[in-house]
N, C-alpha and C positions, 0 to 999 in steps of 0.2 A: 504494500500500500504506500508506504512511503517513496519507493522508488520511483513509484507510476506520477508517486503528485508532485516530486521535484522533476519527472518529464515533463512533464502539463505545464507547471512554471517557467521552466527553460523553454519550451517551445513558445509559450505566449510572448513571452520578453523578448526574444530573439527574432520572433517576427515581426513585431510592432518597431521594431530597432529597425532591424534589416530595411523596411521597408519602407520609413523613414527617411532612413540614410539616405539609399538608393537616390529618393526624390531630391535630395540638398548635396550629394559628393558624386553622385558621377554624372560629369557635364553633360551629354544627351540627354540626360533624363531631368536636366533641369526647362525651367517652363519662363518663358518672356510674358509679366505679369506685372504693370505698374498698381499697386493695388496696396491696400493696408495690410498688415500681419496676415491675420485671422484670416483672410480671401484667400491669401496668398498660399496658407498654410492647404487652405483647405482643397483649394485648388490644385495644387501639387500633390497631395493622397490620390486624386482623380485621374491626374495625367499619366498615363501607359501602365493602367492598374491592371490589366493583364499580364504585364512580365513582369511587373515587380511580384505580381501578387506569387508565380510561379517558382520566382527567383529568393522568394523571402520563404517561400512553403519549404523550399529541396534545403535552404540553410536551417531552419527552422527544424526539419524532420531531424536532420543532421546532427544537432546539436542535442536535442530530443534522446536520440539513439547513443549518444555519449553518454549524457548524465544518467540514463538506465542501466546502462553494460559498466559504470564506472565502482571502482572498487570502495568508496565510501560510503554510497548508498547499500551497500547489500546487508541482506539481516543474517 
């Protein structure tokens, strides 16, 4: 039980990062948007949420399948 709920942890944290990032650090996927924060912010989740969404799921699972298989969590 515990190992499943720090995978579940890892994997939500790790994609909502991942996918994030994505939108603000690699230049193609950034968005030309004169706009205030909040627009700007939200607009960028928006933009090419197909591959980010694909791209943050395979880091996501990734990370997921570590923290499971990892030797501090075991009982």
């Amino acid at each position: 039980m515990k190992k499943r709920r720090w995978a579940i942890i890892a994997f939500a944290v790790i994609f909502a990062a991942a996918y994030v990032a994505m939108g603000y650090c690699i230049p193609a996927f950034r968005i030309k948007l004169e706009a205030d924060g909040w627009t700007y912010f939200l607009a960028s989740l928006q933009a090419l949420a197909p591959v980010k969404l694909i791209f943050s799921t395979v880091l996501s699972f990734i990370a997921a399948l570590a923290v499971y298989n990892s030797r501090v969590f075991r009982q």
